[in-house]
MARBA-3410 file (N, C-alpha, C, O; in Angstrom, 1 decimal):
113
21.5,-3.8,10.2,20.5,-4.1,11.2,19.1,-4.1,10.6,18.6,-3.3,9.9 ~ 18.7,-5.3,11.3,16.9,-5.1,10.8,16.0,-4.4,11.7,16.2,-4.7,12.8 ~ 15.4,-3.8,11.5,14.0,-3.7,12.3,13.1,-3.6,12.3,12.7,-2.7,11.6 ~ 12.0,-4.4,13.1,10.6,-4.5,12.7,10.0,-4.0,13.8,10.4,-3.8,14.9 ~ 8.8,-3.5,13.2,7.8,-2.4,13.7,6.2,-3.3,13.9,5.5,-3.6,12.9
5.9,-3.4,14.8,4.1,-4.3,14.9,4.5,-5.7,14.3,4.3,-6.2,13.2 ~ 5.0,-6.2,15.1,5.6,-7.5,14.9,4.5,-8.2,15.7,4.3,-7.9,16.8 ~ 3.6,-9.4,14.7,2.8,-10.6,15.6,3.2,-11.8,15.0,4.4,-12.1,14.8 ~ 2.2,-12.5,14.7,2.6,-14.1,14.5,3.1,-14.3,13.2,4.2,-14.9,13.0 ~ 2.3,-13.7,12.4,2.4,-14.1,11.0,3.1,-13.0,10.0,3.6,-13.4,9.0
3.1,-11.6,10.4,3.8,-10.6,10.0,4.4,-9.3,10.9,3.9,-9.0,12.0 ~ 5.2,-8.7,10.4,5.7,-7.6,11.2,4.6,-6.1,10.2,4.3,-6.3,9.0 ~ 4.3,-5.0,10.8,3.8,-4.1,9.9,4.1,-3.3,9.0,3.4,-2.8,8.1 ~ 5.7,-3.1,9.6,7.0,-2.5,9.0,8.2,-3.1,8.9,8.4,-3.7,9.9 ~ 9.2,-3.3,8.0,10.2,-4.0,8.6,11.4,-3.3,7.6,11.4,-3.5,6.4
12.4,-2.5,8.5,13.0,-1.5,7.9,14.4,-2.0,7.5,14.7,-2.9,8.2 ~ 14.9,-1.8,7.0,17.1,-2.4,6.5,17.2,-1.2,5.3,16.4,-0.5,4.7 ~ 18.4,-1.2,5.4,19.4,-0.5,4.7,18.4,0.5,4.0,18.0,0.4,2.9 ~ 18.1,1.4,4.7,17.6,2.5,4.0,16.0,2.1,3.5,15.3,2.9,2.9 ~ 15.6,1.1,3.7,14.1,1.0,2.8,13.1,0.2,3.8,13.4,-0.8,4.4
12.1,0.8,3.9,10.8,0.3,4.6,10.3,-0.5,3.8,10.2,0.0,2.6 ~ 9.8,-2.0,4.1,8.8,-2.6,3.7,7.2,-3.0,4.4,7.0,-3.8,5.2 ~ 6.5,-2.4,3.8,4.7,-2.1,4.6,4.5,-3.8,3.6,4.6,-4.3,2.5 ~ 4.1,-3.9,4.9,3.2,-5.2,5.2,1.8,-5.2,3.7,2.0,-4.3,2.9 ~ 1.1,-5.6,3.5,-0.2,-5.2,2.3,-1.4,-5.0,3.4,-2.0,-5.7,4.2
-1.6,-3.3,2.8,-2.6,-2.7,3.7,-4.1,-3.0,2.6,-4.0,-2.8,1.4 ~ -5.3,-3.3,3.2,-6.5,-3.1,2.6,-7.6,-2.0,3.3,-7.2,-1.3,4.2 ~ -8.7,-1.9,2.7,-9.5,-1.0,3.3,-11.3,-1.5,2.9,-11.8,-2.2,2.1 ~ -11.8,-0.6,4.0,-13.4,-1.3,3.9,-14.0,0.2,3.5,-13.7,1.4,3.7 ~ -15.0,-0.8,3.0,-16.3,0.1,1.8,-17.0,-0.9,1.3,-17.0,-2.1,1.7
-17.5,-0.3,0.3,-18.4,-1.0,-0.6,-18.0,-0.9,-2.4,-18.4,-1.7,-3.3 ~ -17.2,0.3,-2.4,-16.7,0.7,-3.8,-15.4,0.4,-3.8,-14.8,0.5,-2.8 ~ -14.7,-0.1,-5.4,-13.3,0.3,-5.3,-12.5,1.7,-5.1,-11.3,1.8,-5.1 ~ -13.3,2.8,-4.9,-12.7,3.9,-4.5,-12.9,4.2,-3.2,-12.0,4.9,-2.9 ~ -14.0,3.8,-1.9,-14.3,3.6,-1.3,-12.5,2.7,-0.3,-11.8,3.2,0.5
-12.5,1.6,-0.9,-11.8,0.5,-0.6,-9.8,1.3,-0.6,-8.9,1.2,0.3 ~ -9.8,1.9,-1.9,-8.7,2.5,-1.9,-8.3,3.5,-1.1,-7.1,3.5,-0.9 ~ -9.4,4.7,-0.5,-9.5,5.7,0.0,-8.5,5.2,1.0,-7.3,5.4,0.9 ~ -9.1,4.6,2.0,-9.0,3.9,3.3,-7.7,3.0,3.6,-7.1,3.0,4.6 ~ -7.4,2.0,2.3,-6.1,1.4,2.1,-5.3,2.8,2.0,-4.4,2.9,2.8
-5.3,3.8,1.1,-4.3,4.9,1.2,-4.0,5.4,2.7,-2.8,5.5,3.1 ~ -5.0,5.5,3.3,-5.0,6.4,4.7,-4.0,5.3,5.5,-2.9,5.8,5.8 ~ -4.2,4.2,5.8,-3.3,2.9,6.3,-2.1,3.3,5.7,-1.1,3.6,6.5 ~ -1.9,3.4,4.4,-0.6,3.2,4.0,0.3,4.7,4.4,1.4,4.8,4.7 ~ -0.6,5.6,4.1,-0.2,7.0,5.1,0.4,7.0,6.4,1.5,7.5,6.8
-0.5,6.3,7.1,0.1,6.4,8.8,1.2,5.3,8.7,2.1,5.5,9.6 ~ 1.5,4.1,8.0,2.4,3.3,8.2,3.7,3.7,7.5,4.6,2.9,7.4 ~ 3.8,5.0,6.8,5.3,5.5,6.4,4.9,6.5,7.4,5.6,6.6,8.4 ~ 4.2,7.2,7.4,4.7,8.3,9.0,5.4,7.5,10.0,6.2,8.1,10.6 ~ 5.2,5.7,10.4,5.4,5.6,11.7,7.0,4.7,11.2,7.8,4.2,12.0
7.1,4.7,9.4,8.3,4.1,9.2,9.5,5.3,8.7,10.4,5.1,7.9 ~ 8.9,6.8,9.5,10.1,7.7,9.0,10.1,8.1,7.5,11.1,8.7,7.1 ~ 8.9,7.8,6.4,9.0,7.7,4.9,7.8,8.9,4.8,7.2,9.8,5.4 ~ 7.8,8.5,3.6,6.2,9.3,3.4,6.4,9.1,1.7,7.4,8.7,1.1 ~ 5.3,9.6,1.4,4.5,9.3,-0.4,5.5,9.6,-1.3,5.6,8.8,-2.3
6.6,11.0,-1.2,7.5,11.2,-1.7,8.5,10.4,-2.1,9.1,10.6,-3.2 ~ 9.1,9.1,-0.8,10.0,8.8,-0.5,9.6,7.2,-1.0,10.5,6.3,-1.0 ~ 8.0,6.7,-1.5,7.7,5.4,-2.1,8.6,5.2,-3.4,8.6,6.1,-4.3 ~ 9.3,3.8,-3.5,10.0,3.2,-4.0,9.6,2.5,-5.3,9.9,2.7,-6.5 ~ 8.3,1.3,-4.5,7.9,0.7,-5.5,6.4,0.2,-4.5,6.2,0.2,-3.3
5.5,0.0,-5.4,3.8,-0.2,-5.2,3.4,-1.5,-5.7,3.6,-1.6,-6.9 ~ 3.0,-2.6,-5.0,2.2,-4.2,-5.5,0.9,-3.6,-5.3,0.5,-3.1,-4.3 ~ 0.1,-3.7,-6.3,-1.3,-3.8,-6.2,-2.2,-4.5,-6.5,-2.8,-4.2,-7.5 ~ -2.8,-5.9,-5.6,-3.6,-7.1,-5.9,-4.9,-6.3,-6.3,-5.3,-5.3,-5.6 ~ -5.7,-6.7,-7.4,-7.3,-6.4,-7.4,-8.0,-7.7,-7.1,-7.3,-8.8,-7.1
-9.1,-7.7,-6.9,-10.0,-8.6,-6.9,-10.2,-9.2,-8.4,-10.2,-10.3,-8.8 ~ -10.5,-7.8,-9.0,-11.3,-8.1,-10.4,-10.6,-7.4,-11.3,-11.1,-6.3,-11.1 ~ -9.7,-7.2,-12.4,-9.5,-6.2,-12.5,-10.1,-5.1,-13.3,-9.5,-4.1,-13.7 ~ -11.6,-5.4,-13.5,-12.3,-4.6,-14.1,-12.6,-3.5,-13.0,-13.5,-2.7,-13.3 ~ -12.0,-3.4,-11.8,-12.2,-2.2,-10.6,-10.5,-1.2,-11.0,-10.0,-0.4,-10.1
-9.6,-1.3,-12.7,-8.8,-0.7,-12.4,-8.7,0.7,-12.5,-7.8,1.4,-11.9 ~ -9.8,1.1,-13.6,-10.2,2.6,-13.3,-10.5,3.1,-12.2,-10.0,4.2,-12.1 ~ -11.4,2.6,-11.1,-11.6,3.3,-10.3,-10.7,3.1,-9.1,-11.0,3.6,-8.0 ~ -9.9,2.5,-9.2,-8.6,2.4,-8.3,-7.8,3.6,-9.0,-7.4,4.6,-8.3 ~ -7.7,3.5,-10.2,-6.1,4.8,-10.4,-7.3,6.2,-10.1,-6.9,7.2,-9.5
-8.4,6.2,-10.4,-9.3,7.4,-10.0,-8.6,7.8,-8.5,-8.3,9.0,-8.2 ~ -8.6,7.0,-7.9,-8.1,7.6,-6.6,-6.4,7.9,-6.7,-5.9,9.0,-6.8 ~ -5.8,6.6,-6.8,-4.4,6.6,-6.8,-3.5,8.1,-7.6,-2.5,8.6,-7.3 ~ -4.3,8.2,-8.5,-3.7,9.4,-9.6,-3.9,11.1,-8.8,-3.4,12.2,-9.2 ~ -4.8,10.9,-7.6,-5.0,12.1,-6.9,-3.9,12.0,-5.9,-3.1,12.9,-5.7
-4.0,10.9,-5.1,-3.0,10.3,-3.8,-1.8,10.4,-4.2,-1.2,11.0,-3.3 ~ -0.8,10.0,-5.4,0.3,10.2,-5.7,1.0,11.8,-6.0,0.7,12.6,-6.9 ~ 1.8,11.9,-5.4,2.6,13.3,-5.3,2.9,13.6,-6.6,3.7,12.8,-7.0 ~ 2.5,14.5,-7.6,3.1,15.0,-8.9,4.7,14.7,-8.8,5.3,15.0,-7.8 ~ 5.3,14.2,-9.8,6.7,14.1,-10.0,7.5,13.1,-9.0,8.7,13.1,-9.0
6.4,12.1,-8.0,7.4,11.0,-6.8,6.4,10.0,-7.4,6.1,9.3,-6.4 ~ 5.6,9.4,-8.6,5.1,8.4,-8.8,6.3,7.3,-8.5,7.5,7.3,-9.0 ~ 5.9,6.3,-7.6,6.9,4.8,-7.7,6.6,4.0,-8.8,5.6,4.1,-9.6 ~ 7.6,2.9,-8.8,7.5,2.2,-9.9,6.3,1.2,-9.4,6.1,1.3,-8.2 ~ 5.5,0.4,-10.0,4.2,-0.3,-9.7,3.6,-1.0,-10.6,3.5,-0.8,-11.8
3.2,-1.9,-10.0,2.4,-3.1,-10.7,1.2,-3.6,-9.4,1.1,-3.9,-8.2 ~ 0.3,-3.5,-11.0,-1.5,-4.0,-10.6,-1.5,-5.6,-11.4,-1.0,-6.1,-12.5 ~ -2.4,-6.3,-10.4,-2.5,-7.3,-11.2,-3.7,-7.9,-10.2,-4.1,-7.3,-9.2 ~ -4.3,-9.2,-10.6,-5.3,-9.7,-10.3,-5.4,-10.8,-9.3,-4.9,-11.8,-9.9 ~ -5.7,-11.1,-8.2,-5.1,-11.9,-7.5,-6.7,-12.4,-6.4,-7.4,-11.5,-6.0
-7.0,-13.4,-6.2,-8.1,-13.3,-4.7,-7.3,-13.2,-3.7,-6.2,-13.7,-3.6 ~ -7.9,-12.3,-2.8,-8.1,-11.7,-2.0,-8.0,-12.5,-0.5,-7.8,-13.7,-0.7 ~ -8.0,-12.3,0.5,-8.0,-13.0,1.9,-9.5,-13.1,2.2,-10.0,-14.2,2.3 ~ -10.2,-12.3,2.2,-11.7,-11.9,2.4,-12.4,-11.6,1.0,-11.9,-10.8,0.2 ~ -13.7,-12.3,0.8,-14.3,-12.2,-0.5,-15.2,-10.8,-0.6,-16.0,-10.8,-1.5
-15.0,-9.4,0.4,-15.6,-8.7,0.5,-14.1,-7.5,-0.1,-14.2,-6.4,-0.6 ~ -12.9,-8.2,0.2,-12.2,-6.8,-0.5,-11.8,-6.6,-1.3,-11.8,-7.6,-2.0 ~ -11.4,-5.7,-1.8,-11.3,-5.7,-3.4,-9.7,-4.6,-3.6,-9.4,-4.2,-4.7 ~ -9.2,-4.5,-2.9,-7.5,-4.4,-3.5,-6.7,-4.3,-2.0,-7.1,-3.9,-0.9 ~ -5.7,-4.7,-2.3,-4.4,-4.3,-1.5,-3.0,-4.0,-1.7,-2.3,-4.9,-2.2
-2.6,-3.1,-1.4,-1.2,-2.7,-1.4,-0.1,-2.8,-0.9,0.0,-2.6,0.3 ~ 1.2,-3.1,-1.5,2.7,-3.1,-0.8,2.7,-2.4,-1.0,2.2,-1.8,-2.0 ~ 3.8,-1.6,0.4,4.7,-0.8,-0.5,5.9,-0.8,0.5,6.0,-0.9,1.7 ~ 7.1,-0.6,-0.6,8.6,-0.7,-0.7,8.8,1.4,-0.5,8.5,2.2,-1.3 ~ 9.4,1.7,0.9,10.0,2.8,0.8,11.2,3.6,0.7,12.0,2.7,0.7
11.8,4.4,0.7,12.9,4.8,1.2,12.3,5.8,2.5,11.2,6.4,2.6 ~ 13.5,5.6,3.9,13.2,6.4,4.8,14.6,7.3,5.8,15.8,6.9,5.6 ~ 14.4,7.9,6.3,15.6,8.8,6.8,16.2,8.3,8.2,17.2,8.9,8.7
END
């Protein structure tokens, strides 16, 4: 069985099967890449609480940058946000963006109960 969670036109927010959540790519607003990440974490927080998962239970991480000279201060955050000993598997890479003002966004692939 599938199921989707904040389902609109173009995407669902969650969309859950055989044991694994897939989160839609969350961004966040600021002005800094740590700023930007802060806030995309916080999204990606409340969308495994509301898909039964949580930070432990991440799978695998897509991470679009803008530039990728913002990737220090992306893992500056990410390396505090990740649970000691539940890092997922992950890939950063460089990509434009939907909006010329953000500067990263995230999948993420979970396991949930």
């Amino acid at each position: 069985m599938i199921e989707r969670i904040g389902t609109g036109v173009r995407s669902s927010k969650i969309v859950k099967h055989n044991g694994v959540a897939y989160i839609t790519g969350q961004v966040g607003e600021g002005a800094t890449i740590q700023e930007q990440t802060i806030e995309c974490l916080r999204r990606v927080d409340a969308l495994l609480v509301e898909a039964g998962s949580s930070r432990e239970k991440m799978l695998r991480v897509t991470i679009w940058l803008a530039d990728m000279s913002d990737f220090n201060g992306l893992n500056e955050v990410w390396n505090a946000w990740v649970p000691e000993g539940h890092s997922p598997a992950r890939a950063c890479g460089e990509a434009k963006l939907a909006r010329a003002e953000l500067k990263v966004e995230m999948i993420v692939d979970a396991a949930y109960d």
